[in-house]
MARFI-307457 format. One record per residue (C-alpha): x, y, z; residue in one letter; residue number from 0. Coordinates in steps of 0.2 Angstrom, whole numbers, m for minus. Layout:
BEGIN
REC  east north    up residuo num
REC     X     Y     Z       A NUM
...
***
This chain:
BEGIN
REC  east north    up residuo num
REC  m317   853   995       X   0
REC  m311   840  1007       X   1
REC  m318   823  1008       X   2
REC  m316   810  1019       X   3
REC  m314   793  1015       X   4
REC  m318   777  1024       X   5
REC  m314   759  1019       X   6
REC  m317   741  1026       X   7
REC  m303   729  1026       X   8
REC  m306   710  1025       X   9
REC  m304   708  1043       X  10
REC  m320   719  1045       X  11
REC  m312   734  1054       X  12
REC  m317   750  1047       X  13
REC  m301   762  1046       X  14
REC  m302   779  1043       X  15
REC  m291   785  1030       X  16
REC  m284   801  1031       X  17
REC  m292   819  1022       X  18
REC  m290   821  1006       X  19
REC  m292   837   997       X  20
REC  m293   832   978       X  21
REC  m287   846   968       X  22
REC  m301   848   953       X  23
REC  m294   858   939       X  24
REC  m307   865   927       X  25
REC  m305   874   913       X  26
REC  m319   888   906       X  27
REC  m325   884   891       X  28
REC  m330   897   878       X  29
REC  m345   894   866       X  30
REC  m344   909   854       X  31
REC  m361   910   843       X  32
REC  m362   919   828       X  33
REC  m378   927   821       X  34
REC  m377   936   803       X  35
REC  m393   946   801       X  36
REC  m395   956   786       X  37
REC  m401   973   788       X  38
REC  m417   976   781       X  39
REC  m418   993   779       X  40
REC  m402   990   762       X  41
REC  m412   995   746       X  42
REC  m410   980   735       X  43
REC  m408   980   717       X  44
REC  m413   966   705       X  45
REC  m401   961   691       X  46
REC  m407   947   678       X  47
REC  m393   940   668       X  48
REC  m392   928   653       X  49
REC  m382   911   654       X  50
REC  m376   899   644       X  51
REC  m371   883   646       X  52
REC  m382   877   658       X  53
REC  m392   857   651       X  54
REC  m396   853   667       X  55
REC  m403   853   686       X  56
REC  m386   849   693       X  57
REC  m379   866   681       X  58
REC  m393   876   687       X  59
REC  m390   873   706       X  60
REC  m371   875   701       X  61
REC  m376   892   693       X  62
REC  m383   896   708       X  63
REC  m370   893   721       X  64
REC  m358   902   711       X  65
REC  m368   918   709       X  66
REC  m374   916   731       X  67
REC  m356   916   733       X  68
REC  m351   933   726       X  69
REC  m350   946   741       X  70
REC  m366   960   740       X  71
REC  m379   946   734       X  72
REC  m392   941   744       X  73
REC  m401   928   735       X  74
REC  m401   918   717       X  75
REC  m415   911   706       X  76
REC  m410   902   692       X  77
REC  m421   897   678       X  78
REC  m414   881   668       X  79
REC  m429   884   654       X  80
REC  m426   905   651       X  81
REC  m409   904   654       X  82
REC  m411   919   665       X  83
REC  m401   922   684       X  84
REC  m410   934   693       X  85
REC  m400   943   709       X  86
REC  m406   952   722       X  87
REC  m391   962   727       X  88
REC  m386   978   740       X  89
REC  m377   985   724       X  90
REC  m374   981   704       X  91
REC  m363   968   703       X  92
REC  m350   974   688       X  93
REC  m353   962   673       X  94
REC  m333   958   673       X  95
REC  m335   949   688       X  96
REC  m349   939   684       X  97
REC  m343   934   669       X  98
REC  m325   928   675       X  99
REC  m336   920   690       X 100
REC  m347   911   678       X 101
REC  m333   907   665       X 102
REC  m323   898   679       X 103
REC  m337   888   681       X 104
REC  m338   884   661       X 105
REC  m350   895   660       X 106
REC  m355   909   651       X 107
REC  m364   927   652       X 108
REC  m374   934   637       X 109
***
């Protein structure tokens, strides 16, 4: 790109200033998106499990996250009043596991 430039000096004469070729230096920039989809053709399974401990809304969403955050569940729904998780997951989660997830969180599996 190559610009000329002209400027008026106090005296009112009109100089023309020399070409200048600005050097413009741009860097690319990469947006990456990401876009999980869950296949819908995975057969789910549905496991309800018994907790303790739980006295409160704040337990029940705490319940929740814990159990969402075990890899092969696809959604929670804790009941406060039952007592009662219920998963839907791609596989059985083994019972070891969701007790030492659970008991981390002072928690407990019946």
């Amino acid at each position: 790109m190559t610009t000329t430039m002209t400027t008026t000096i106090r005296t009112g004469t009109i100089i023309s200033t020399e070409r200048i070729t600005p050097t413009v230096t741009t860097t690319p920039i990469t947006i990456t998106t990401t876009h999980t989809t869950r296949d819908t053709r995975t057969e789910m399974t549905t496991q309800t499990l018994g907790v303790t401990g739980m006295t409160c809304a704040n337990c029940v969403r705490h319940v929740h996250d814990t159990l969402a955050d075990i890899p092969g569940v696809h959604a929670v729904v804790v009941d406060l009043a039952s007592g009662r998780a219920t998963l839907q997951v791609e596989h059985e989660i083994d019972t070891t596991t969701l007790r030492t997830m659970l008991e981390a969180e002072d928690y407990g599996l019946l």
